[in-house]
N, C-alpha and C positions, 0 to 999 in steps of 0.2 A: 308696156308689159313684156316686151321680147327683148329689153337691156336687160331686166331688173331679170327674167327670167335666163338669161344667156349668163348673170353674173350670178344668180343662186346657184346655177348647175354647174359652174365654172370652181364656186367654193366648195360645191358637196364634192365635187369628184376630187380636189385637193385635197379637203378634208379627211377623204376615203384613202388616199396615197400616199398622204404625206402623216398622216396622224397614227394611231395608234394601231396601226395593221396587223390583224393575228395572220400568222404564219404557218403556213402549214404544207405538207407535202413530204416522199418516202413513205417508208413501209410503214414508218409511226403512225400515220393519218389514214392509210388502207383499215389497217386493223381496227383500231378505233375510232373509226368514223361506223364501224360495227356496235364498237363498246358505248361508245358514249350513246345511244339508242336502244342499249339494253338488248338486244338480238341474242339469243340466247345460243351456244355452239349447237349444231347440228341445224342449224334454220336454213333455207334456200339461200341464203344471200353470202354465206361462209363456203360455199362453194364457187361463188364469184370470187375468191382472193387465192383459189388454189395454183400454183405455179408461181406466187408472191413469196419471196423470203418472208416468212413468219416473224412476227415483231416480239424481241424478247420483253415476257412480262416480267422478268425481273428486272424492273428501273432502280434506279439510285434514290436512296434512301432519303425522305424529307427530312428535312432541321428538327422539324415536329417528336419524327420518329426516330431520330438521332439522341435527342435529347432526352427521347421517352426510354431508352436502351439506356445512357446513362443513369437515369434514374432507376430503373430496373437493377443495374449492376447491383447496387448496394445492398438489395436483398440477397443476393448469391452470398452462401458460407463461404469459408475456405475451401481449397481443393478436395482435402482429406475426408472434410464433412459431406461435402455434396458428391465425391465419389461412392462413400457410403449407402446417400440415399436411391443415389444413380443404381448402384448394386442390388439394394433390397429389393428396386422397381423391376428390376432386368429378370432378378433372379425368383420373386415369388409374385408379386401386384397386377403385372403385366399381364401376367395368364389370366386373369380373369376374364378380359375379352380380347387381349392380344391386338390393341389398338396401333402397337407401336412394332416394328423389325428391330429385333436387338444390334444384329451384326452391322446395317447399316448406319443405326441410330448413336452406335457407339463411335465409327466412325469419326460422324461428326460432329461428338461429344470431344473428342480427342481433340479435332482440329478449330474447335472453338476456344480451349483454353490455351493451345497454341499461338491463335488469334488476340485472344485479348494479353499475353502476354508480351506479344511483337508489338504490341498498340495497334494490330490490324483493325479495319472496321468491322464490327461483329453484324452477323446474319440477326435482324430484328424479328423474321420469325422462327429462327431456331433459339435464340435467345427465350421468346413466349411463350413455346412448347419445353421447355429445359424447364420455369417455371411452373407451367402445368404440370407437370412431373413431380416436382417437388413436392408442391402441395400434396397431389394426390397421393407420396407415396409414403408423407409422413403421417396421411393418417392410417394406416397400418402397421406402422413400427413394433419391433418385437419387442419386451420387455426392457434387454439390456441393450439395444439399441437405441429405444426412448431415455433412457437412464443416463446411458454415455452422453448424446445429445445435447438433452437440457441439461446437462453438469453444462460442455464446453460452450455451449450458448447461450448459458443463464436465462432462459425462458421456456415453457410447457410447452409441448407439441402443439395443443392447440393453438395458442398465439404463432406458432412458427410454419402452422399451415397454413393460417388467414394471411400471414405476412407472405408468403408466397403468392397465394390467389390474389391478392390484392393489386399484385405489383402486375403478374400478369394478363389482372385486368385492366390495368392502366395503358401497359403498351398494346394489349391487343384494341385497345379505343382507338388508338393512333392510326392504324391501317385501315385504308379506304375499302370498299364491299368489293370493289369493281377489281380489285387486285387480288387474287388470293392463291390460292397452293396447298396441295399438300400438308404441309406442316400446319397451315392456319385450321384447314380441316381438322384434323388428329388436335391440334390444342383446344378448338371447340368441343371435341367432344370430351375432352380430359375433363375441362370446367364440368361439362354436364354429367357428370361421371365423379367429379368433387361434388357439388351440388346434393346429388343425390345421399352421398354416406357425410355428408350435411343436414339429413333431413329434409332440407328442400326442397321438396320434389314438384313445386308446381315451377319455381325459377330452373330447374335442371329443364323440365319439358320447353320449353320458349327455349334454353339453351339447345335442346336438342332443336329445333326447328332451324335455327339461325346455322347451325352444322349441316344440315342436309339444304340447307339453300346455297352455302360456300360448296358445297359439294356438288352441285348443280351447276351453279356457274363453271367450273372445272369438266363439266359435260361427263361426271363419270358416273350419274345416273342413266345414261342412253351410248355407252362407249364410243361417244363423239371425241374427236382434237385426240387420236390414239394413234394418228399418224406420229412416225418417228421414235413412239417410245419403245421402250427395250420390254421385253416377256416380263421380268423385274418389276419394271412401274404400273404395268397393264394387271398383274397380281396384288399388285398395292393397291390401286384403285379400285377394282375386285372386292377385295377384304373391306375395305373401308366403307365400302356401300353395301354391304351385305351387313356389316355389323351397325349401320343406322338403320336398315328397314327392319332388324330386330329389334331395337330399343322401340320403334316407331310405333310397329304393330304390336307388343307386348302393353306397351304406356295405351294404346286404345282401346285392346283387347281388354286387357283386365282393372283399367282405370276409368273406361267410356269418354275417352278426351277424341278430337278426332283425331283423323290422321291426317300426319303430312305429308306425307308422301303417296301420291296420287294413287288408289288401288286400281282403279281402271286401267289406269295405262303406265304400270307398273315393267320395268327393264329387268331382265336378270341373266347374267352372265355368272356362273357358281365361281369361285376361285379352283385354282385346280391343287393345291395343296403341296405342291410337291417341292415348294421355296423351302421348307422345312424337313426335306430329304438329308440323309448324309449315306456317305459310301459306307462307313459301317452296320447300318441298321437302316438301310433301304425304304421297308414297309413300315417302319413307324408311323403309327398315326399322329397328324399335324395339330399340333397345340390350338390351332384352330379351329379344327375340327367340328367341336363341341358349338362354336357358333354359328357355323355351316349347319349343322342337323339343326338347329332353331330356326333359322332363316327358310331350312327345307320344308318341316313341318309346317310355318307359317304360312309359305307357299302352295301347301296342297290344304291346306284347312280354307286359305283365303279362294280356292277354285270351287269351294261348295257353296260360298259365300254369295257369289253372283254380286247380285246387287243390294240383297238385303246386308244392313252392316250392323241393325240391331237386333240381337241374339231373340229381345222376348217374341219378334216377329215368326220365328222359324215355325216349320209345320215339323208334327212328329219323324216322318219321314227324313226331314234334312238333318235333326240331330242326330240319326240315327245312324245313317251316313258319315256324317264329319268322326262321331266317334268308331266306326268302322275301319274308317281313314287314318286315326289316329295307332289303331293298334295294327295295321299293317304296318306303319313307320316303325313303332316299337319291335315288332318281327325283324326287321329290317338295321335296327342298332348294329352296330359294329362291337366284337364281343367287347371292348374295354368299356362300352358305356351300355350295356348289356341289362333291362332291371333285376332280371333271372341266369343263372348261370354264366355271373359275369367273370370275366378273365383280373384278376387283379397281381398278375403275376407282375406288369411292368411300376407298381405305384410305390414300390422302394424306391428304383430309379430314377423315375420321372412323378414324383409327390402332385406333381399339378394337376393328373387325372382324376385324382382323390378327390380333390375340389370341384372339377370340373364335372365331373360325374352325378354329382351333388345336384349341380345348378341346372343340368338339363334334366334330371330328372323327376325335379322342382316345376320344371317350367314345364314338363309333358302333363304332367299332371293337372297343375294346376290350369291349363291349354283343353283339357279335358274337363274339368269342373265348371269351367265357365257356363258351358253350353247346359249345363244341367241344374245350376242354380238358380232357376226361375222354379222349379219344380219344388226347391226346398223351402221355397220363401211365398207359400200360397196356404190357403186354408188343405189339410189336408183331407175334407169331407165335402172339399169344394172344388173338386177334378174339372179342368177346360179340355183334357182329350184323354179317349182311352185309356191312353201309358202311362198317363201322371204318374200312377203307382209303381211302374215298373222304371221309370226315369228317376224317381223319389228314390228307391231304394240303390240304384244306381249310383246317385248322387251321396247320399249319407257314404255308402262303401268306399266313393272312392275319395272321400273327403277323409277319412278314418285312412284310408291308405297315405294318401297326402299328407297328414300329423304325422306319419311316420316317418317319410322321406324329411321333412322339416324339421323332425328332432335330429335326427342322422347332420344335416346340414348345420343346426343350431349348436350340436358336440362339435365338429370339427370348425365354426369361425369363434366361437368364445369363447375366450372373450378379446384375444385379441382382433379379430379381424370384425367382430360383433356390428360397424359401421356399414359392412354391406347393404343396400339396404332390402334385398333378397332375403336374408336371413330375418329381418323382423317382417315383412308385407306376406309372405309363406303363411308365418304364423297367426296372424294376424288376420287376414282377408280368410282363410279356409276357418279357423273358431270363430269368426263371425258367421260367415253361412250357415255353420253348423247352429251356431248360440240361435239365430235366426228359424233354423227349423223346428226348433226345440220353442219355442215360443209362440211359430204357428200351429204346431202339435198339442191344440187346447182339449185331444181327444185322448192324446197318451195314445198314437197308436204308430205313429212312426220309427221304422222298422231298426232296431240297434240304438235303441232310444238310451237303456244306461250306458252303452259303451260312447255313442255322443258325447253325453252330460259328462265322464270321465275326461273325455278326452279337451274336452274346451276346458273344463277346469289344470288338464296339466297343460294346457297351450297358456294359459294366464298365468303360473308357474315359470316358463319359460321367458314369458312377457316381463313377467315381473324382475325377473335376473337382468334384461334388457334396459332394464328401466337406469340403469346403473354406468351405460354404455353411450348412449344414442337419445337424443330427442324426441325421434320417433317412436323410439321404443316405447319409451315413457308416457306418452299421450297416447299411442294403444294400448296400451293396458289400462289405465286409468278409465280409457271413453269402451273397453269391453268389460270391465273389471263392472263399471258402475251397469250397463244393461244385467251383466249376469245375474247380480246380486241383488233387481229391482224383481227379479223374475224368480215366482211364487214355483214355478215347477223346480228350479236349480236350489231354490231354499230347500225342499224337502228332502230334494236328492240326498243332501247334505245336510241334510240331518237323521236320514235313514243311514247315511254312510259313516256318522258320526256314533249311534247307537249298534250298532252291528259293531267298531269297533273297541267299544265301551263293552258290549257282552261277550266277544271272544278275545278279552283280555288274560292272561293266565295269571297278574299277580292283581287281587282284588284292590288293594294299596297304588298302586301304581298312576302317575298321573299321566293323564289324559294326553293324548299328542298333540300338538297344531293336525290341519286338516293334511292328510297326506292324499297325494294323484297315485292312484293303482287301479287304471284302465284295464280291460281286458286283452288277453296278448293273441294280436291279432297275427295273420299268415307272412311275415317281413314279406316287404316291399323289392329288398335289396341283401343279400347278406349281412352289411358290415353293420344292419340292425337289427342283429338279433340280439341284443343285451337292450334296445332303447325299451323297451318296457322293464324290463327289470330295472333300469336306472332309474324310469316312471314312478316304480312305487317307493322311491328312498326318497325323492325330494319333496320336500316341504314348503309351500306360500307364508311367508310372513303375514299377518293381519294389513289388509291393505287397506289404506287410507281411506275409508269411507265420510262422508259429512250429510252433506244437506243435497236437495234436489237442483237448487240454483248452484251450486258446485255442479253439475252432471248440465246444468244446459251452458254453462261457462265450456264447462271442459267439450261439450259436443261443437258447440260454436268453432273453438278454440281449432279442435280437430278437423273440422267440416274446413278451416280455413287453408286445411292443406291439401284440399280438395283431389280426395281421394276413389270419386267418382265410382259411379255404379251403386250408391250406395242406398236410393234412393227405390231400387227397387228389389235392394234387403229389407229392408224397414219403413214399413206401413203403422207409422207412429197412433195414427187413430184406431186402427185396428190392431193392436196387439196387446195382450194380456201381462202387459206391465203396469205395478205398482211400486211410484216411487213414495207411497206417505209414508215409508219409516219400514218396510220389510228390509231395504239395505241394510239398514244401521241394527234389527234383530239378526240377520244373519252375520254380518260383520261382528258381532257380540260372541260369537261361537269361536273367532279366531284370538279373542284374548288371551 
């Protein structure tokens, strides 16, 4: 036993020394003897390596991801073209949520086609964010922009933006989780940000998740690994977390998906704004801005929030609160994003406030509605507290305020920018709460009840122009289009509005119009809407496609599939006063 045992231990320790020995040792093995156990930055144990030369993560690029960059190349246009779309990104796309720094980004824009000219080896994730880019930026192209394009490419935008995303979703597969950056961040959320004015909103959400996890590992959720960096990077990473815990908390808040990013033990560090200074206009306000005040309001809503996370929980008191909260933030706007006596002196100049203006005051609202649409979607002679009634009329108000801001928004992206997908969900999610009130109001006493029933019929007007743009569009209007029209109160509306028209006709000859939207002109929201009601009563719905009942649970299904959440306690399908055996298709008869 002690040969046979003296010569098995004689071969393992050979075997051990001589055979296939990993190697390891240096600062490579300090650091990732961290990584490879997953130890996240800021843990007790990343303090044991401090006084250690920090191990650069950018290593050399794999054969894998070498070849994934070649292949990637081939989607890139020529210079002229892809400077083009670099421009239209820079100079109007970008502003939406300002995901990217122009001055730096141009950079090294510059020094990558430097790079691939020299045959240098190209940066694989600035290469996949330059892609991102692409895609997202062609699907916003203007007119003669789209036109020049596809002449010198010979293919439709839309083929020429999948052919972007496509490519870089291939090289972004190539890169391992455990390495990431910056750039990999910001291309993640560009996808989810494609994604979205894709219609895809449930693939955008997962894509968002997969962003705020590379954004995690980077530690700039907890401003961990900020040793060494310059004010510069520390504001980039700033911005970039501040503009994921808005998509994060909006996709939960108003979609009921959860969240991902942890509300309990949520980080915040505001950006300080001032990367977007210049010496000759000092106090301008940061193009950022506008997504700083969402992330801020989010922040002081999610403090009433505690631990309850589902709204129908709340007691009277805490709604009452949150939107108490709400309209001191609004006090509080800065005059160019102002909803009352706003400054628009600087939006010749700088046109992006225009927009921007738009989108937060889309999202205030709508940030406010949330909390009151339990109230709209209950029997209304069947009050659970007190206020119902006074939270009811609340709600219808500021829903009718919201159509308004949403028409303002819907004039200034349509139709070119029409893909947002802000611009149809506005519309969309508020005419439905409302179509929903209107439905539980089997008493007729729900307060501003014609001006409701006006105003979803010009939101499905609006839908319906959509339909023509967007995916999304299209399947909201069809899956509200078919409730309104099953629904015995919105028939008479419209046929009292259809007769009232017919007897204050002045030439008795005269025929009859399609169904025209002429809400009542309510107190603007904003200034630049004071004509959206006058625009209201000149536009006209085509006869919409009406059929059968099993069209309407196709089309529900179909819709439900892009699960659009919360939606389940709008519509109390056993309890509500919808008749689909053939009122659609008699009200649909009236649009011939």
């Amino acid at each position: 036993m002690t040969s046979d045992s003296r010569g098995a231990k004689r071969s393992l320790n050979q075997s051990t020394t001589n055979g296939s020995e990993v190697e390891v040792g240096g600062d490579w093995d300090q650091e990732n003897g961290l990584k490879m156990w997953g130890y996240m930055p800021g843990h007790v144990h990343y303090n044991l390596s401090q006084g250690i030369d920090a191990y650069d993560s950018k290593v050399s690029p794999s054969e894998e991801t070498a070849d994934q960059v070649e292949k990637a190349m081939h989607a890139v246009p020529s210079r002229s073209i892809t400077d083009a779309f670099i421009n239209h990104f820079l100079a109007v796309v970008n502003y939406r949520y300002n995901s990217i720094y122009g001055p730096t980004f141009t950079e090294k824009y510059v020094q990558w086609w430097s790079d691939r000219a020299n045959g240098n080896c190209l940066s694989s994730e600035f290469t996949c964010l330059l892609l991102r880019i692409l895609s997202y930026s062609v699907q916003y192209l203007t007119p003669s922009l789209r036109k020049m394009v596809e002449f010198e490419l010979a293919c439709n935008s839309q083929v020429l933006t999948e052919r972007f995303s496509t490519a870089a979703e291939q090289l972004s597969k190539s890169f391992p989780p455990s390495n990431t950056s910056i750039e990999r961040v910001q291309e993640q959320f560009l996808k989810g940000a494609w994604l979205k004015s894709e219609s895809r909103i449930v693939e955008s959400w997962h894509a968002l998740g997969n962003t705020i996890r590379q954004a995690q590992e980077l530690g700039i959720d907890k401003e961990t690994r900020c040793e060494g960096l310059s004010e510069f990077d520390i504001e980039i990473r700033r911005r970039l977390w501040v503009l994921l815990f808005v998509w994060d908390w909006q996709m939960s808040t108003w979609l009921g998906r959860p969240h991902l990013i942890d509300q309990k033990d949520v980080f915040f560090i505001f950006p300080n704004l001032r990367l977007d200074q210049t010496a000759s206009d000092p106090n301008l306000l940061s193009p950022f801005a506008h997504i700083s005040l969402q992330a801020k309001l989010a922040r002081r809503i999610s403090v009433h929030m505690s631990d309850i996370q589902v709204i129908r929980d709340w007691s009277d008191y805490q709604v009452s609160a949150v939107l108490d909260e709400v309209h001191k933030f609004i006090d509080e706007l800065p005059p160019v994003f102002r909803l009352t006596n706003t400054n628009y002196s600087l939006d010749e100049a700088h046109p992006y406030y225009v927009f921007q203006r738009h989108q937060l005051h889309v999202s205030i609202y709508m940030s406010m509605l949330d909390f009151l649409k339990r109230f709209l979607a209950q029997n209304t002679r069947a009050p659970r507290t007190p206020r119902d009634d006074e939270f009811r009329k609340m709600g219808v108000e500021l829903g009718l305020k919201l159509l308004v801001v949403a028409r303002g928004l819907f004039d200034h992206e349509y139709p070119i920018n029409a893909k947002f997908h802000m611009v149809v969900f506005c519309i969309f999610d508020t005419a439905t709460i409302l179509c929903s009130a209107i439905i539980h109001d089997v008493h007729c006493v729900l307060p501003h009840r014609k001006e409701v029933m006006d105003a979803v019929e010009s939101a499905l007007g609006m839908l319906h122009q959509l339909t023509f743009t967007t995916k999304l569009g299209a399947s909201s209007y069809r899956f509200l289009s078919k409730l309104v029209y099953a629904s015995l109160a919105f028939f008479r509306h419209s046929t009292t509005a259809k007769r009232q028209r017919v007897s204050h006709a002045d030439e008795p000859a005269s025929i009859t119009p399609p169904l025209t939207i002429a809400p009542q002109v309510l107190e603007p929201v904003v200034p630049e809407t004071d004509a959206t009601y006058a625009a209201l009563s000149t536009v006209s719905m085509p006869p919409p496609d009406l059929s059968t009942t099993d069209d309407l649970s196709f089309d529900l299904d179909d819709f439900m599939a892009q699960n659009p959440g919360g939606m389940g306690a709008i519509w109390d399908w056993e309890n509500l006063n919808l008749d689909f055996s053939g009122q659609g298709q008699d009200w649909g008869q009236q649009w011939q």
